[in-house]
Wavefront OBJ file of the C-alpha trace (Angstrom):
o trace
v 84.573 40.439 320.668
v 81.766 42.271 320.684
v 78.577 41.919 318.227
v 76.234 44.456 317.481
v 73.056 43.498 316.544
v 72.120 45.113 313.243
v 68.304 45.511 313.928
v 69.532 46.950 317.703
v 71.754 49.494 315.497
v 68.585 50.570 313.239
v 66.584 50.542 316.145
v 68.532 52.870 318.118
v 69.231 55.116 314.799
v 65.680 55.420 314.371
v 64.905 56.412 317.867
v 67.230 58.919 317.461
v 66.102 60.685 314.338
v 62.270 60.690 315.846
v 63.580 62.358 319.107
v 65.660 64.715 316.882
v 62.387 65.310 314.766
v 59.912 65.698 318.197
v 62.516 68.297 319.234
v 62.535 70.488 316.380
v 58.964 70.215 316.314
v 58.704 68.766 312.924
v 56.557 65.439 314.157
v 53.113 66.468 315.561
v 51.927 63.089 316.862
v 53.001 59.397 317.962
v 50.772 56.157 318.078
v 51.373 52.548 318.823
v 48.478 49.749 317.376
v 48.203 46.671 319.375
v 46.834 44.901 315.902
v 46.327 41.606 317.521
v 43.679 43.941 320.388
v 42.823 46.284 317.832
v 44.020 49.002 320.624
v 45.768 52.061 319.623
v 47.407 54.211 321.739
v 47.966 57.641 321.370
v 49.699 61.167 322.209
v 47.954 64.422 322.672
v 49.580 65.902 319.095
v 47.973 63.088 317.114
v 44.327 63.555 319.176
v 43.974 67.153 317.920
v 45.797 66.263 314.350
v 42.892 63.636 314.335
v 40.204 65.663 316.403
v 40.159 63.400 319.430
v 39.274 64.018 322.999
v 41.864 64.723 324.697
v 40.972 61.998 326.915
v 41.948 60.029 324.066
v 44.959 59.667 325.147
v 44.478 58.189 328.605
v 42.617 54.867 326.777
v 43.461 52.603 324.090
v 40.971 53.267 321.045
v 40.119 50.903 317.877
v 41.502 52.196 314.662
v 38.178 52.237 313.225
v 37.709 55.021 315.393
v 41.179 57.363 314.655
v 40.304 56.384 310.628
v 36.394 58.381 311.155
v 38.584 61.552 310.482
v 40.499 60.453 308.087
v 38.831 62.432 304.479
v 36.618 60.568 302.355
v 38.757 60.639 299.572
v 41.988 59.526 300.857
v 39.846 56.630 303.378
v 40.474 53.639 301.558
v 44.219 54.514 300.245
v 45.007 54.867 303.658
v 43.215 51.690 304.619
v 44.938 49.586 301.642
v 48.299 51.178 302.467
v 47.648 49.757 306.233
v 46.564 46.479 305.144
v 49.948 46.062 302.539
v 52.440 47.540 305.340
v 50.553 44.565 307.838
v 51.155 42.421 304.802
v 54.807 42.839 304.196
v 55.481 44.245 307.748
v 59.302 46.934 307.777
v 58.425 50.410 306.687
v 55.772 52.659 306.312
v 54.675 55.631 304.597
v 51.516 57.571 303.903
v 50.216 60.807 303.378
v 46.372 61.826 303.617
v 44.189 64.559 305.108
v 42.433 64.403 308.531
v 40.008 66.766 310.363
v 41.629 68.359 313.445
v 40.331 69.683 316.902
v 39.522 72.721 315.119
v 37.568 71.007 312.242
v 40.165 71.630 309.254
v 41.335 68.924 307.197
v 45.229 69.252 306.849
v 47.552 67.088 305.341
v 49.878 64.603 307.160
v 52.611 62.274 306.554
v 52.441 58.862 308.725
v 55.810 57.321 308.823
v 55.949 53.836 311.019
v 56.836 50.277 311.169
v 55.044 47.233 311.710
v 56.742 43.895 313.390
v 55.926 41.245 312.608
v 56.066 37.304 314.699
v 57.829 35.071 313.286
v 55.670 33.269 311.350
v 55.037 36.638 309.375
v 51.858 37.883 311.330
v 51.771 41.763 312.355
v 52.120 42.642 316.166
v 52.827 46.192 316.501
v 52.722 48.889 314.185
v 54.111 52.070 315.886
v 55.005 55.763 314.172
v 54.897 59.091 313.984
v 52.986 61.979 312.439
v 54.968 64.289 310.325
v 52.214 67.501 309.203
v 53.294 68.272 305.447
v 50.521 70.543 304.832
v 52.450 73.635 304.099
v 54.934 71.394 301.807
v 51.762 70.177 300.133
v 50.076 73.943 299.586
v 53.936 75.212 298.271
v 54.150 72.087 295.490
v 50.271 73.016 294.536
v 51.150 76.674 293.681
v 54.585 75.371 291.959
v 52.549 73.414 289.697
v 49.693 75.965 288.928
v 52.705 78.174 288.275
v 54.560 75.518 285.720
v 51.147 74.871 284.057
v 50.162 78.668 283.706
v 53.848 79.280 282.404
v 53.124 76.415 279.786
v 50.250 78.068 278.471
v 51.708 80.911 278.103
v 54.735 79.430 276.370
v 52.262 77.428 274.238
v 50.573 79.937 272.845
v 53.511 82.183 271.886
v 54.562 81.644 267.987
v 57.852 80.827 267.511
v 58.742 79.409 271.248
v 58.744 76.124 272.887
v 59.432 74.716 276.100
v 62.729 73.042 276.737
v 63.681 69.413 277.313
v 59.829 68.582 275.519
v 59.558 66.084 272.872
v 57.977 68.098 270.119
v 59.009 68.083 266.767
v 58.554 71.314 265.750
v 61.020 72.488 268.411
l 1 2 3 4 5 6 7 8 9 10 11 12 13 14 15 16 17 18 19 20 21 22 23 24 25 26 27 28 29 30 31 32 33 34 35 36 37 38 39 40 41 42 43 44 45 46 47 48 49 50 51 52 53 54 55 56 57 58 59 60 61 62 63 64 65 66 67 68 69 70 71 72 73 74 75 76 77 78 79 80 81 82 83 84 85 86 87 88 89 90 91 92 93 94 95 96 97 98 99 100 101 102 103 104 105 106 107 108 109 110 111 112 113 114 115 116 117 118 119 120 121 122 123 124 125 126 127 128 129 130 131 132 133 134 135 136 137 138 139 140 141 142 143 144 145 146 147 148 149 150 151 152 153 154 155 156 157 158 159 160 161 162 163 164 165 166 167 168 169
């Protein structure tokens, strides 16, 4: 009889999907973190989503270093999400702003896993990069829209916006 090894199974189903999602270009960048050496290693799509040298990717860097681009207002979010996925080790997910090659902040979506020994410290925490800043500037103008059409409804007499709680309705 053979046994598959669950973890081997989710292992190789996740490979999968991320060379499924490198191939229709919806991942821009892959990194591994030695967390133990503090050493992360990285691809040439997440240098220029993080505005690295290219030569980036021929060393191992601290994260302290990758996190300088991160913006200052989604720095420490990202830095407690980090520290609770070390934590708990499994899954990850994230989404913040960084300033690329060209000097834009854009919007990603970091989506990893960290393993942990087996007394429960983290070894490895490995992902990818998904860019969602297009998906993030489409849900902004959906809820301007939905907020302007509020108003509006709002200050017609006589109307009121379905499935709201207000008596008068």
């Amino acid at each position: 009889m053979n046994v598959t090894d669950p973890t081997d199974h989710h292992r190789r189903r996740d490979t999968e999907r991320v060379e499924m999602a490198l191939a229709a270009g919806a991942i821009v960048g892959t990194w591994f973190w030695d967390i133990a050496n503090d050493r992360v290693t990285v691809d040439d799509g997440l240098a220029h989503a993080f505005g690295l040298d290219l030569a980036a990717t021929q060393r191992e860097l601290p994260l302290k270093q990758i996190l300088r681009s991160v913006h200052p207002d989604d720095h420490d979010g990202l830095v407690e999400a980090i520290n609770g996925a070390m934590a708990s080790g499994g899954r990850y997910a994230h989404q913040y702003r960084t300033r690329n090659a060209d000097g834009e902040y854009h919007w990603l979506e970091a989506i990893g896993r960290v393993d942990l020994n087996p007394t429960g410290q983290p070894l490895g925490f490995h992902g990818v990069l998904i860019d969602i800043d297009e998906r993030r500037q489409v849900e902004a103008e959906r809820n301007q829209a939905q907020a302007l059409l509020r108003s509006f409804v709002e200050a017609a007499p006589g109307w009121c916006m379905p499935r709201t709680a207000r008596a008068a309705c």
